[in-house]
Each structure stands twice: as structure tokens, then as C-alpha cells.
PyMOL Python script that loads the backbone (N, CA, C, O; Angstrom):
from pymol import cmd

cmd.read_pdbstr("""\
ATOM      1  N   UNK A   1      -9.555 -37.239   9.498  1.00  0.00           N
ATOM      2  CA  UNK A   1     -10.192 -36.089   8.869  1.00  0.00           C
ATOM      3  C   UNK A   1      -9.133 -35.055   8.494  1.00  0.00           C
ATOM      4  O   UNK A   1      -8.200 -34.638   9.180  1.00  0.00           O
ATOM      5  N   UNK A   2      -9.428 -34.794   7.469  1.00  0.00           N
ATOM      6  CA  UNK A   2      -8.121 -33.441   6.871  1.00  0.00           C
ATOM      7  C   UNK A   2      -8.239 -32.350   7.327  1.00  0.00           C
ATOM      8  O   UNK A   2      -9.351 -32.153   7.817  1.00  0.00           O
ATOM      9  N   UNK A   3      -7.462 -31.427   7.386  1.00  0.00           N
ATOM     10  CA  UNK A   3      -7.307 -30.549   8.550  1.00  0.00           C
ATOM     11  C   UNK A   3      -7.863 -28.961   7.328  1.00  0.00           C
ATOM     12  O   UNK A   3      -7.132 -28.618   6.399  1.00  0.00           O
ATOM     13  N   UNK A   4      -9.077 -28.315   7.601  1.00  0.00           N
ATOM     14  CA  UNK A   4      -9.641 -27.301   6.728  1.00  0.00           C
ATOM     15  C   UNK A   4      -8.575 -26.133   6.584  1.00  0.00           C
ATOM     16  O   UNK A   4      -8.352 -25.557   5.519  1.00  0.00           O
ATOM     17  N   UNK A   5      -8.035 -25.896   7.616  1.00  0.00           N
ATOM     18  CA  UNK A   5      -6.643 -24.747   6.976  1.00  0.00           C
ATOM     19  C   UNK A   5      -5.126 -24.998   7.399  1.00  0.00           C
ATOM     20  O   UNK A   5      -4.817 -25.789   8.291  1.00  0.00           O
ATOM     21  N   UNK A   6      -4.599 -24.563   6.978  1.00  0.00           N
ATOM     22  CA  UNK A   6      -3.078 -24.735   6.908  1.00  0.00           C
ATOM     23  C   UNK A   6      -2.749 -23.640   7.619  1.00  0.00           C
ATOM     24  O   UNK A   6      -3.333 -22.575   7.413  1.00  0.00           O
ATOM     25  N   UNK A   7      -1.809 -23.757   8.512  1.00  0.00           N
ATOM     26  CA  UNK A   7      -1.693 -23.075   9.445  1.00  0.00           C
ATOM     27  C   UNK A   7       0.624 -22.770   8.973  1.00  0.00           C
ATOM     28  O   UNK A   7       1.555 -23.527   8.700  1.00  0.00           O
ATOM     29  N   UNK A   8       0.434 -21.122   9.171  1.00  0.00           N
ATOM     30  CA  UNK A   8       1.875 -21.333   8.588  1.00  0.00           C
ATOM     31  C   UNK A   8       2.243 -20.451   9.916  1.00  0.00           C
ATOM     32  O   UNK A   8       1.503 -19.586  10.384  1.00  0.00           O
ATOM     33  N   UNK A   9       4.078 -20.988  10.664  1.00  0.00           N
ATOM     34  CA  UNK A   9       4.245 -20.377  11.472  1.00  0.00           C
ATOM     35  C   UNK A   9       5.231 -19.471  10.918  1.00  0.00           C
ATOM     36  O   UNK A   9       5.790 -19.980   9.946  1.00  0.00           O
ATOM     37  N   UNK A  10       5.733 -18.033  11.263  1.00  0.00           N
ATOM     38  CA  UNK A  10       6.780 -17.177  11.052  1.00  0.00           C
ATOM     39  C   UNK A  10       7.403 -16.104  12.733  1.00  0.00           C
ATOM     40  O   UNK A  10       6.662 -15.593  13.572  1.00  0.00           O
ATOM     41  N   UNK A  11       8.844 -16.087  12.706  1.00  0.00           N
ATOM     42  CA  UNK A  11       9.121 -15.233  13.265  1.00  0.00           C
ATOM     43  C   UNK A  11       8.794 -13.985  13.098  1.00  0.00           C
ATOM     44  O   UNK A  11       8.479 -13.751  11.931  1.00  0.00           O
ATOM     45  N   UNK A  12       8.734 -12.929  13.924  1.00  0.00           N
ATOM     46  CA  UNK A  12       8.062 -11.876  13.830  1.00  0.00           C
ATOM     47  C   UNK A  12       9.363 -10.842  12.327  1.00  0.00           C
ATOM     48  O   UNK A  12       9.089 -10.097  11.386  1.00  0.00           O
ATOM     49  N   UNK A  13      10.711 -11.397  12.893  1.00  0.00           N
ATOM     50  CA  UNK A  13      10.718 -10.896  11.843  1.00  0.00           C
ATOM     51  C   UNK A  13      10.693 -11.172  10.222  1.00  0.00           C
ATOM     52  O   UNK A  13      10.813 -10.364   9.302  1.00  0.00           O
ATOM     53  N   UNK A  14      10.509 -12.507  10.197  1.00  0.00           N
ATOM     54  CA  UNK A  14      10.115 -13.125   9.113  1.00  0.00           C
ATOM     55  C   UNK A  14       8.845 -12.740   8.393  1.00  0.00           C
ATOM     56  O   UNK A  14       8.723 -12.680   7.169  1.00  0.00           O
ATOM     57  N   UNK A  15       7.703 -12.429   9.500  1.00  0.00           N
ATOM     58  CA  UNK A  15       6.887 -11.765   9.142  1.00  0.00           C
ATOM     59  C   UNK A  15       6.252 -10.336   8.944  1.00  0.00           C
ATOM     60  O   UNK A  15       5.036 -10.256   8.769  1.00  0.00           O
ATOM     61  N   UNK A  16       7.234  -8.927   8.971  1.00  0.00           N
ATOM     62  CA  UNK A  16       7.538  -7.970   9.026  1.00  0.00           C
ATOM     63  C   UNK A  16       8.157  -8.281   7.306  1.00  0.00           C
ATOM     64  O   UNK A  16       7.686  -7.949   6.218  1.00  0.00           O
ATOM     65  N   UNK A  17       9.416  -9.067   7.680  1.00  0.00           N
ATOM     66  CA  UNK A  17       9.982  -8.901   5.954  1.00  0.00           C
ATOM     67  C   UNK A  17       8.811  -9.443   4.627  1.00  0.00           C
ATOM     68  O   UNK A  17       8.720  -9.051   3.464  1.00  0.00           O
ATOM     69  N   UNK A  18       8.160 -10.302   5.251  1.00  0.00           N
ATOM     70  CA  UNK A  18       7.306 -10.791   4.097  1.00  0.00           C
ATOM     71  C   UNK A  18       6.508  -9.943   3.918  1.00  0.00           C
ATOM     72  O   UNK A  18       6.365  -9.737   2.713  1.00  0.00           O
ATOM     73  N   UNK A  19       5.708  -9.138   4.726  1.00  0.00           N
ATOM     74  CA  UNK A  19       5.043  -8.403   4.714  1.00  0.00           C
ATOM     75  C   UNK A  19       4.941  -7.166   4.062  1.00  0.00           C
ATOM     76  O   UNK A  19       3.861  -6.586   3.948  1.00  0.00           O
ATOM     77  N   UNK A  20       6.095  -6.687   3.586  1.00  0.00           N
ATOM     78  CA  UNK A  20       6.641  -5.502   3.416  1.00  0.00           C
ATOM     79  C   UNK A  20       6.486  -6.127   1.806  1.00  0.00           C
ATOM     80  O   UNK A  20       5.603  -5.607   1.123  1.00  0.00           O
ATOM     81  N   UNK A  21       7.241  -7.123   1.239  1.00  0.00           N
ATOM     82  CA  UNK A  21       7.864  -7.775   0.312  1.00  0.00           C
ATOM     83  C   UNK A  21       6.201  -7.801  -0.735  1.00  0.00           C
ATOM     84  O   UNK A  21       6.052  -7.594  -1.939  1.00  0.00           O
ATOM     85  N   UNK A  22       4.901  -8.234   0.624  1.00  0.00           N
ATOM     86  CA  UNK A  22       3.819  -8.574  -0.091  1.00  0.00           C
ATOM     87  C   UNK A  22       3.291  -7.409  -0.467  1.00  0.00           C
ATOM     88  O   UNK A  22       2.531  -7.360  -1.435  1.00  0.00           O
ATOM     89  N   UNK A  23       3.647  -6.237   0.299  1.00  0.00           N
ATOM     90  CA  UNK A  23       2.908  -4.938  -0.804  1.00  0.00           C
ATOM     91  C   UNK A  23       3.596  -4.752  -1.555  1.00  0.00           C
ATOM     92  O   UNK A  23       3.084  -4.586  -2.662  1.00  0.00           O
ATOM     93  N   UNK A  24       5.073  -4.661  -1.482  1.00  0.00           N
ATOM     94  CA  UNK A  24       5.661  -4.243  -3.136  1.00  0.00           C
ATOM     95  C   UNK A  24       4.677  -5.050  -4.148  1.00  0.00           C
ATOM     96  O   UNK A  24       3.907  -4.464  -4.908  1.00  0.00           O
ATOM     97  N   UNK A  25       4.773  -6.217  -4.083  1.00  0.00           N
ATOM     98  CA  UNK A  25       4.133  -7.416  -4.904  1.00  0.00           C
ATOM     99  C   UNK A  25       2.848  -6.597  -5.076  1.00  0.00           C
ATOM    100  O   UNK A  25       3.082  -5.879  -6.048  1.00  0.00           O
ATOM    101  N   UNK A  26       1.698  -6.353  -4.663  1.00  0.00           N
ATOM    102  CA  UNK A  26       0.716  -6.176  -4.542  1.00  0.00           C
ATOM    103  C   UNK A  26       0.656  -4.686  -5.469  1.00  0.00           C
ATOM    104  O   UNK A  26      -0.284  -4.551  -6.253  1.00  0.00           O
ATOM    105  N   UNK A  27       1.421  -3.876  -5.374  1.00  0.00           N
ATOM    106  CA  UNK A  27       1.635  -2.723  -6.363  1.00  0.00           C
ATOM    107  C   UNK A  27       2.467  -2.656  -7.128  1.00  0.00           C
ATOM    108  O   UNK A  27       2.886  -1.584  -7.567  1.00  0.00           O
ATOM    109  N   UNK A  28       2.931  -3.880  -7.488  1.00  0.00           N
ATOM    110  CA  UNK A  28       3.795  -3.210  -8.969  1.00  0.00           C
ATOM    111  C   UNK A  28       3.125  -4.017  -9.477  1.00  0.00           C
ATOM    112  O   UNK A  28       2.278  -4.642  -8.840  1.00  0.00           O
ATOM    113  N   UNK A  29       3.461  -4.281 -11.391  1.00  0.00           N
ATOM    114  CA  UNK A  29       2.864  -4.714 -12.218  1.00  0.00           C
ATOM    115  C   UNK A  29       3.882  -6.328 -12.455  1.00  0.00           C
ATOM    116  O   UNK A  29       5.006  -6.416 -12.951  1.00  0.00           O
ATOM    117  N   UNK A  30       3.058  -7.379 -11.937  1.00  0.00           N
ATOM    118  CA  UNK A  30       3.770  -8.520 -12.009  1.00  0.00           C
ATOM    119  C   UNK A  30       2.389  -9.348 -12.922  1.00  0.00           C
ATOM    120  O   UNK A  30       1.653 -10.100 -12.282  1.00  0.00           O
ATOM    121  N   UNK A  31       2.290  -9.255 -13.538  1.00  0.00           N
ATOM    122  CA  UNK A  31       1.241 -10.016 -14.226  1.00  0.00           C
ATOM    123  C   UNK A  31       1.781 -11.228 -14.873  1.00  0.00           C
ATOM    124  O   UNK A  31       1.393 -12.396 -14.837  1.00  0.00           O
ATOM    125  N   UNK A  32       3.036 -10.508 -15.635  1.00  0.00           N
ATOM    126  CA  UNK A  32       4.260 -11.692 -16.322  1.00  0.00           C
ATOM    127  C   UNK A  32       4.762 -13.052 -15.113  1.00  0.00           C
ATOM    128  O   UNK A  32       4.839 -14.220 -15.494  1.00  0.00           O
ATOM    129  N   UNK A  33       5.082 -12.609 -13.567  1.00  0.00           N
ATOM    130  CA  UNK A  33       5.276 -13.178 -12.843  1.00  0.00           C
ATOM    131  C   UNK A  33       3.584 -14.482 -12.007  1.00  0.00           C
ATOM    132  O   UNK A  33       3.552 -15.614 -11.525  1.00  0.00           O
ATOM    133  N   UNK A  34       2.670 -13.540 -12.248  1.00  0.00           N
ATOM    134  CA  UNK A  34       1.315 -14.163 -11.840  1.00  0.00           C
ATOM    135  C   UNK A  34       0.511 -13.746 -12.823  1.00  0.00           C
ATOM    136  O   UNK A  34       0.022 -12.680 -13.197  1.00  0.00           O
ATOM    137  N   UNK A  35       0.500 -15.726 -13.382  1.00  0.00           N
ATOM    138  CA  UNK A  35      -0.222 -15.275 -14.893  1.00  0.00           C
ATOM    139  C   UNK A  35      -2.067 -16.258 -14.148  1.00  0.00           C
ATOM    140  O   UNK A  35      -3.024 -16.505 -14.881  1.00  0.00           O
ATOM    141  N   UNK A  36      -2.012 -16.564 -12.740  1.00  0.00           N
ATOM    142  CA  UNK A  36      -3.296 -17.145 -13.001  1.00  0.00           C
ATOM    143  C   UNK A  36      -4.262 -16.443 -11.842  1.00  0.00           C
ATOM    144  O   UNK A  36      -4.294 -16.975 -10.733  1.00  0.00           O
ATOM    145  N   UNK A  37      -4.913 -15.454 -12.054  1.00  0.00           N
ATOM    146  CA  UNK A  37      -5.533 -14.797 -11.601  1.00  0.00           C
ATOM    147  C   UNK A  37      -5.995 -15.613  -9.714  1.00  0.00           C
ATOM    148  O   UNK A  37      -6.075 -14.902  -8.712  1.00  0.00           O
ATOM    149  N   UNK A  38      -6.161 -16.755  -9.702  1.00  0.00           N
ATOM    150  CA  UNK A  38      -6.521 -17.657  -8.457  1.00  0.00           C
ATOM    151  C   UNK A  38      -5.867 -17.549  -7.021  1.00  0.00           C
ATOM    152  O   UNK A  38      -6.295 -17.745  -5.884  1.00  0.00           O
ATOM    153  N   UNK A  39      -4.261 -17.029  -7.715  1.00  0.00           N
ATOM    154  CA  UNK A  39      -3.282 -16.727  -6.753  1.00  0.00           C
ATOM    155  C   UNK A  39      -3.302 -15.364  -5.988  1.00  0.00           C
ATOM    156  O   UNK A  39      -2.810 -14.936  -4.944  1.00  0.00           O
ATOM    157  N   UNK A  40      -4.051 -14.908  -6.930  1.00  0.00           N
ATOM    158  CA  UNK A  40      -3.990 -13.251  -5.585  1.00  0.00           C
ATOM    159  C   UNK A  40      -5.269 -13.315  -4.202  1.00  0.00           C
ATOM    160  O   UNK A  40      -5.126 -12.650  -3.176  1.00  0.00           O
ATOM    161  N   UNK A  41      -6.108 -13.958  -4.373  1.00  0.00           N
ATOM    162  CA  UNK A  41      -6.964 -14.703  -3.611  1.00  0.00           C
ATOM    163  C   UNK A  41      -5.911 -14.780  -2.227  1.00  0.00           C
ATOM    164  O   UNK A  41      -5.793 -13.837  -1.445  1.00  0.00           O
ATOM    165  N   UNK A  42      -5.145 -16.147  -2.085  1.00  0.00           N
ATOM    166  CA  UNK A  42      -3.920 -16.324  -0.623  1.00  0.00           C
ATOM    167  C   UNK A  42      -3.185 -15.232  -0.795  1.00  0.00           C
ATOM    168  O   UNK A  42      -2.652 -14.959   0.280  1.00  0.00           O
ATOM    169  N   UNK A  43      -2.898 -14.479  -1.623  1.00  0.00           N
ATOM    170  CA  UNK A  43      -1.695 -13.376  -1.552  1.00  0.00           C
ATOM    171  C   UNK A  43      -1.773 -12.208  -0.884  1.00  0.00           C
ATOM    172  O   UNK A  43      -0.875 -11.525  -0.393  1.00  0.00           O
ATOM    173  N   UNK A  44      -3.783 -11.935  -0.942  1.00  0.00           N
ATOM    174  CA  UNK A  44      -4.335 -10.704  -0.464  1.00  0.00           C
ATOM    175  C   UNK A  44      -4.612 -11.319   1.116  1.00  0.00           C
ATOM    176  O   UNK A  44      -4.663 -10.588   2.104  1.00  0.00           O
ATOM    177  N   UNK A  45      -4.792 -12.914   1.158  1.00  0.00           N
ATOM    178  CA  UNK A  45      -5.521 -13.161   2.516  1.00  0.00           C
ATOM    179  C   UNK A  45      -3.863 -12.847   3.798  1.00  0.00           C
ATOM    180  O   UNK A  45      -3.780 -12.301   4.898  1.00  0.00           O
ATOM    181  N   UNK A  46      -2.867 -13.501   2.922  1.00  0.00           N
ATOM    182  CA  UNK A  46      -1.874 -13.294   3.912  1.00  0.00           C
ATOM    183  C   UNK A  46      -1.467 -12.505   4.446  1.00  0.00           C
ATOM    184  O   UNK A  46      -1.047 -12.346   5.592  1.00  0.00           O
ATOM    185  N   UNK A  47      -1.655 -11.477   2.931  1.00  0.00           N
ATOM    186  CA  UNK A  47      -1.136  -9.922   3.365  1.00  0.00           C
ATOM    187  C   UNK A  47      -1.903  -9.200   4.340  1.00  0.00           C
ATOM    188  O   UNK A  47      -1.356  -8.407   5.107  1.00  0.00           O
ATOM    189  N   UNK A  48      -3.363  -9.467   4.359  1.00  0.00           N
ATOM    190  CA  UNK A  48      -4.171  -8.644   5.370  1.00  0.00           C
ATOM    191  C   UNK A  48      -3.529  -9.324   6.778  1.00  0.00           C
ATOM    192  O   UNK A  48      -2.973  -8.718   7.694  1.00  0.00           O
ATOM    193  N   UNK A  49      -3.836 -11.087   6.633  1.00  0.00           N
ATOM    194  CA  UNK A  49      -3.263 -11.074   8.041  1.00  0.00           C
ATOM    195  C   UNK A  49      -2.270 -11.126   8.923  1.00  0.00           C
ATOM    196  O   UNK A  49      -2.260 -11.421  10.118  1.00  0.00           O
ATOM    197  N   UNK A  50      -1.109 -10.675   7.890  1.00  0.00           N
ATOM    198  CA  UNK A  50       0.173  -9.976   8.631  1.00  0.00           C
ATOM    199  C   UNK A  50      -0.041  -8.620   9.074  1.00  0.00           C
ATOM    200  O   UNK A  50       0.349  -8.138  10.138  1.00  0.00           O
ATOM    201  N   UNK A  51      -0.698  -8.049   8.159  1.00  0.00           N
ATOM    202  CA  UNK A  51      -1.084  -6.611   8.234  1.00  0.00           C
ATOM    203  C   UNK A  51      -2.260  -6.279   9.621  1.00  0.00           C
ATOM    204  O   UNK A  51      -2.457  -5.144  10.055  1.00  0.00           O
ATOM    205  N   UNK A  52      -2.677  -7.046   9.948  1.00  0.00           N
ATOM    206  CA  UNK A  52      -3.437  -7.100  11.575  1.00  0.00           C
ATOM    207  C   UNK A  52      -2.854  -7.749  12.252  1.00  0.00           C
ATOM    208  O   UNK A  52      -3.481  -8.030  13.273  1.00  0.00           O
ATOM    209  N   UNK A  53      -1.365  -8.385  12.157  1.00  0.00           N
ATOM    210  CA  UNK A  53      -1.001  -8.775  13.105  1.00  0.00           C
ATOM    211  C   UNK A  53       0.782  -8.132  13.490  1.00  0.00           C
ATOM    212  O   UNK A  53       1.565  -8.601  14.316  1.00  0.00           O
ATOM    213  N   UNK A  54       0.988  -6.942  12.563  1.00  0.00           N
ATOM    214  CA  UNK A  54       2.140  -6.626  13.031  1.00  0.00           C
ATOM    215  C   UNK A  54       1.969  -4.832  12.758  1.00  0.00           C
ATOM    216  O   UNK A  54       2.218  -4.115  11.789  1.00  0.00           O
ATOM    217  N   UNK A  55       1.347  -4.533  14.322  1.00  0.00           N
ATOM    218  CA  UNK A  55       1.120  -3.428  14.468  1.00  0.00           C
ATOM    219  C   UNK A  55       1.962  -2.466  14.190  1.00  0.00           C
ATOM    220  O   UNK A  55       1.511  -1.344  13.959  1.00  0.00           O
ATOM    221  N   UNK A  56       3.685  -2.766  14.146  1.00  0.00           N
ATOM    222  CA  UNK A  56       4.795  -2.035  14.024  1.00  0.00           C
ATOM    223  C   UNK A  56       5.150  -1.663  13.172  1.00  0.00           C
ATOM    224  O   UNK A  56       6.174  -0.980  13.180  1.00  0.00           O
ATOM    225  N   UNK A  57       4.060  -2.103  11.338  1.00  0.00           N
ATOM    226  CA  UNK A  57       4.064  -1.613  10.045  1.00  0.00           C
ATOM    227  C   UNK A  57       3.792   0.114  10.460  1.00  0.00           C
ATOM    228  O   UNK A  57       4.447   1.069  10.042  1.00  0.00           O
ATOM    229  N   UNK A  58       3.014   0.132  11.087  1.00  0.00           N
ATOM    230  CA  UNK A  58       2.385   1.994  11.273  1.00  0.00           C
ATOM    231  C   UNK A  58       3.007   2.790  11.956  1.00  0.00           C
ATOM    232  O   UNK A  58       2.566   3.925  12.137  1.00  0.00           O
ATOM    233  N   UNK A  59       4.612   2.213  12.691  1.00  0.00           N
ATOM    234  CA  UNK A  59       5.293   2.863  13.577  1.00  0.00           C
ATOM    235  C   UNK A  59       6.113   4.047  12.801  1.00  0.00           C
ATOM    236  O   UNK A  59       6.171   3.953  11.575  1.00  0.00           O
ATOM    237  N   UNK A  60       6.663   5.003  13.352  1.00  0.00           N
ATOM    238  CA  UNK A  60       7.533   6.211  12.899  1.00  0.00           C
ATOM    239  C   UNK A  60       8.966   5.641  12.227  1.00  0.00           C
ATOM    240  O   UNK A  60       9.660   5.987  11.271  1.00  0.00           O
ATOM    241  N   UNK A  61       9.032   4.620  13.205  1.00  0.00           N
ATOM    242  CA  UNK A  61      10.160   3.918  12.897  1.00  0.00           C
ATOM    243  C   UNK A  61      10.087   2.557  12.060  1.00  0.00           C
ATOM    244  O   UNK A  61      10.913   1.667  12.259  1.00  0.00           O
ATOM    245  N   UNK A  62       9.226   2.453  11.263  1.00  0.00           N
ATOM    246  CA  UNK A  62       8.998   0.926  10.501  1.00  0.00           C
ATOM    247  C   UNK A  62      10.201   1.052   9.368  1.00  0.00           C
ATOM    248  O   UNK A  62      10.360   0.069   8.645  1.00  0.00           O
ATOM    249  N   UNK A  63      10.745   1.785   9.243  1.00  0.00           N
ATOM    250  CA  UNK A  63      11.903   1.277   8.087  1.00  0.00           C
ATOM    251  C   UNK A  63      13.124   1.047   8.689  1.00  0.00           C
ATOM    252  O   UNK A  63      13.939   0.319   8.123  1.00  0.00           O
ATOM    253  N   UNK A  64      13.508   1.844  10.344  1.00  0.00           N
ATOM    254  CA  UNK A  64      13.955   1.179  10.681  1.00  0.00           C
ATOM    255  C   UNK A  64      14.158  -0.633  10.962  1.00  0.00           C
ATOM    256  O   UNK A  64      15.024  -1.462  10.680  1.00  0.00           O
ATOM    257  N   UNK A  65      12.650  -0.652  11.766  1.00  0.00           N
ATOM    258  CA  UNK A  65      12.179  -2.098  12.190  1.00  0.00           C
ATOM    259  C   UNK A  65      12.517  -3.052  11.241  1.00  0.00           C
ATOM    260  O   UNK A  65      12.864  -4.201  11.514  1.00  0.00           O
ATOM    261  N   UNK A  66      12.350  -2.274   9.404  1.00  0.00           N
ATOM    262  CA  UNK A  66      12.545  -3.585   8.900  1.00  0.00           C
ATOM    263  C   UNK A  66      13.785  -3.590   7.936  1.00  0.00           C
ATOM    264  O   UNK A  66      13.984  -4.413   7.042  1.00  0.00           O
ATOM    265  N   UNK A  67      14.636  -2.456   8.299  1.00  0.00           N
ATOM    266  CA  UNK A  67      15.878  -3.086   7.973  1.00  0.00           C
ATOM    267  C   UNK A  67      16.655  -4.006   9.048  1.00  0.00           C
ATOM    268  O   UNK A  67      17.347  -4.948   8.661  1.00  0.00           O
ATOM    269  N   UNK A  68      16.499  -3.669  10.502  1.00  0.00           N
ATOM    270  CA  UNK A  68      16.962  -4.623  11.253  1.00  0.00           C
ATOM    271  C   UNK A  68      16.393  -5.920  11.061  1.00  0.00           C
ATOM    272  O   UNK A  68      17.205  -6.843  11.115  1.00  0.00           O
ATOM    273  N   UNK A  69      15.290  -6.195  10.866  1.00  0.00           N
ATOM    274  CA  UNK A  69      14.948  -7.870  10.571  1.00  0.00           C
ATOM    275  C   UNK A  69      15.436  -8.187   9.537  1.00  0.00           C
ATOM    276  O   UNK A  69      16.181  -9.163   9.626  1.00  0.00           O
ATOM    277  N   UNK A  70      15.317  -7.723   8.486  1.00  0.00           N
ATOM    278  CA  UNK A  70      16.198  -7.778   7.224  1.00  0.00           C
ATOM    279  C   UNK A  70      17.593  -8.519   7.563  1.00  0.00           C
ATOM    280  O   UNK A  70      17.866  -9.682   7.265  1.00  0.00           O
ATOM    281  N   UNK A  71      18.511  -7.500   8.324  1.00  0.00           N
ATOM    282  CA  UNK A  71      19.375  -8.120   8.885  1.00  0.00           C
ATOM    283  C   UNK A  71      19.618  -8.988   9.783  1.00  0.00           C
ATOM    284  O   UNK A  71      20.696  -9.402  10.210  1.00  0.00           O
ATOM    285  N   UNK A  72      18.556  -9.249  10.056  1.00  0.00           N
ATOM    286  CA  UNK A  72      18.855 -10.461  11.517  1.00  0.00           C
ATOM    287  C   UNK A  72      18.739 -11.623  10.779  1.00  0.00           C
ATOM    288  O   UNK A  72      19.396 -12.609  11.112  1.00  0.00           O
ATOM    289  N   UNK A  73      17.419 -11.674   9.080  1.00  0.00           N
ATOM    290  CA  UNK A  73      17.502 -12.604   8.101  1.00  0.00           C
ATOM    291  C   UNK A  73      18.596 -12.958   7.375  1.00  0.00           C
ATOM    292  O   UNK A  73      18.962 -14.089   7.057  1.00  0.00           O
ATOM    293  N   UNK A  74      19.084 -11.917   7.140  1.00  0.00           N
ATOM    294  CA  UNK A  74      20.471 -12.559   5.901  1.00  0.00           C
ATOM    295  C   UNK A  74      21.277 -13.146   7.262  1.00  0.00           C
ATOM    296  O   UNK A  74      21.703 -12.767   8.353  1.00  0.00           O
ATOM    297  N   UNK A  75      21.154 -14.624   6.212  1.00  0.00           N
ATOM    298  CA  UNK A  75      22.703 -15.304   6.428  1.00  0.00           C
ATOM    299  C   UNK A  75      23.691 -14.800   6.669  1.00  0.00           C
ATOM    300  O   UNK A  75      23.905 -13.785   6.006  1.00  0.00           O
ATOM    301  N   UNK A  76      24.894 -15.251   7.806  1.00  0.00           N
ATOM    302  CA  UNK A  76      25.642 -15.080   7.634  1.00  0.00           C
ATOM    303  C   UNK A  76      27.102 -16.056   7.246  1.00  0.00           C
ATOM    304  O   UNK A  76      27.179 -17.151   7.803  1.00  0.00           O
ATOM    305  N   UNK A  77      28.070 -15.692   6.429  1.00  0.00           N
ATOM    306  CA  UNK A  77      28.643 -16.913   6.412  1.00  0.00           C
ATOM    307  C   UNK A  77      28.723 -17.806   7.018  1.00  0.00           C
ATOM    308  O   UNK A  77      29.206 -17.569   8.125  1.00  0.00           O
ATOM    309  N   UNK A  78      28.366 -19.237   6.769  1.00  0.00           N
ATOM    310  CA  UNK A  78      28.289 -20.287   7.846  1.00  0.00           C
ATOM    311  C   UNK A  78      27.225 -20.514   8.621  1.00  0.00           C
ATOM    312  O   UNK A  78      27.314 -21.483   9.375  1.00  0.00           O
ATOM    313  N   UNK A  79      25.956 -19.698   8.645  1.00  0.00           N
ATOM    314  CA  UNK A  79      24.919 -19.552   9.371  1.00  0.00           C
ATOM    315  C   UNK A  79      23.785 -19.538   7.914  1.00  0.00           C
ATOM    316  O   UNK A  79      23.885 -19.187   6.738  1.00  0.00           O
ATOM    317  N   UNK A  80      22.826 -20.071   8.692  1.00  0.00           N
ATOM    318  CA  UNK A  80      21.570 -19.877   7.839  1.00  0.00           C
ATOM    319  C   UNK A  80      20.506 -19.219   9.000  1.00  0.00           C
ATOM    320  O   UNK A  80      20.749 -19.158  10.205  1.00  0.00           O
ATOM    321  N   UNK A  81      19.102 -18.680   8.234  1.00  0.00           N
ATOM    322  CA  UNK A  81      18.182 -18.181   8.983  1.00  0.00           C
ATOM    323  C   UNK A  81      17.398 -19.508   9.397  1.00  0.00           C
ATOM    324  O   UNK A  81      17.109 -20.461   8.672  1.00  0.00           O
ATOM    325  N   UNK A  82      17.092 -19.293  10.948  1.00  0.00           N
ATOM    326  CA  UNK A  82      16.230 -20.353  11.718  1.00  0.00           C
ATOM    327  C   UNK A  82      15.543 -20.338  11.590  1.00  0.00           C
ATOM    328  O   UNK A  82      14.953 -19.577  10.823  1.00  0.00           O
ATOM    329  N   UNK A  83      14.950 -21.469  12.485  1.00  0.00           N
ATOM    330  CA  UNK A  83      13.196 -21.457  12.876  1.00  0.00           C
ATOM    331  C   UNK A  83      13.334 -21.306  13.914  1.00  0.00           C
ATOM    332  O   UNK A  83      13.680 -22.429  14.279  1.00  0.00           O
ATOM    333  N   UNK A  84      13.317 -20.380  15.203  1.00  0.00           N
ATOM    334  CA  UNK A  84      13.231 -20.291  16.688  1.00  0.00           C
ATOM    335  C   UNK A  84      12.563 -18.894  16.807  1.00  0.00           C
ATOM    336  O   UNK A  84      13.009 -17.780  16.534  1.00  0.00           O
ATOM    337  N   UNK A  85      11.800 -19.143  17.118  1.00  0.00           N
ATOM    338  CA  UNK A  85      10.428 -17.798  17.912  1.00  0.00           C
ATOM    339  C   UNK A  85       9.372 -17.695  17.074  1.00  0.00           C
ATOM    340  O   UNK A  85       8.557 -16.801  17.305  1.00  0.00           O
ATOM    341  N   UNK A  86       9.237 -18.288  16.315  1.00  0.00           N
ATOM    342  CA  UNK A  86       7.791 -18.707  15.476  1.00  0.00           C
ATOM    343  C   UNK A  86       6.497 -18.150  16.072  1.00  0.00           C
ATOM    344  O   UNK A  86       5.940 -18.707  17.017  1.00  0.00           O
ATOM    345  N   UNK A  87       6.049 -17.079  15.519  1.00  0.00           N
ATOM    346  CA  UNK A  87       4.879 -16.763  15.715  1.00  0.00           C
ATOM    347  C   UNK A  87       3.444 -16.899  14.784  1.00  0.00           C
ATOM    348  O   UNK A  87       3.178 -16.273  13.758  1.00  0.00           O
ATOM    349  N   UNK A  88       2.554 -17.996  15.533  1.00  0.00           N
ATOM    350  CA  UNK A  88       1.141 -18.204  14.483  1.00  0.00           C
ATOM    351  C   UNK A  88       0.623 -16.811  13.776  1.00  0.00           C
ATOM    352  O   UNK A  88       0.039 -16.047  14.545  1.00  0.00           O
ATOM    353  N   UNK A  89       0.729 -16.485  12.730  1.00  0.00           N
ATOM    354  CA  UNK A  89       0.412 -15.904  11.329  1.00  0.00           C
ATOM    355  C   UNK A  89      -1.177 -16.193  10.566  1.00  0.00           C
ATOM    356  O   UNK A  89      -1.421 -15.727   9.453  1.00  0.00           O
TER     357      UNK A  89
END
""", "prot")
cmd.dss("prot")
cmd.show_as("cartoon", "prot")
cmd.util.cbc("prot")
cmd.orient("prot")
């Protein structure tokens, strides 16, 4: 039997950066970039449920928070970003 949802895992700060990344998306004018209306459907579902699941968007300090993940993401020479601390999303 096929499995009804897809289940995606992310580090917390993987999911802090996407998160951030999905409201820019969500307020600027990308229409040229998303020409088929079907796609904002998963775009809005993900964004809400990062957005209930990373309470630290509403903190004093969230631009801190997400320039450090930012940085813990970029590569560094010789290194790529992992998969280790995966949190269900």
C-alpha cells in the first residue's frame, strides 16, 4: 500500500533557514518563477508547518538565530552540509 504523505526530515537549522527563505518567497512577486498556480498549495502547507514548529521565528533574537544557522549551513571548503539531527517537519 502507498504511503498517503511524504514525510520530509530537516535539521532545525535547515528548517529555520527554509523557513525564513519561504516567506521572502511568499511576499515578493515571483509569478515569472511560479507560473502554475498548484504549487503554492505545498508552499503555503510547509510554510505554516515550519511556522508551528519553530517557535524561535518570534524570538527578540531571530535574526540572530538565523544568521548562525545560515552559517552552520554554508559549506565549508572541503565540507558539505549534513544530514545529522534531523528533525520530523
Amino acid at each position: 500500500m502507498e504511503n498517503p504523505e511524504i514525510l520530509i526530515r530537516l535539521t532545525p537549522d535547515e528548517a529555520l533557514v527554509l523557513s525564513d527563505w519561504l516567506e521572502q518567497v511568499q511576499m515578493a512577486d515571483v509569478s515569472r518563477l511560479i507560473d502554475d498556480p498548484a504549487v503554492w498549495a505545498p508552499l503555503h502547507r510547509i510554510a505554516g508547518t515550519l511556522d508551528k514548529s519553530l517557535p524561535g521565528i518570534f524570538a527578540a533574537d531571530y535574526a540572530e538565530r538565523l544568521d548562525a544557522a545560515r552559517r552552520r549551513l554554508r559549506p565549508t571548503q572541503g565540507d558539505s552540509a549534513g544530514d545529522d539531527e534531523s528533525a520530523d517537519v
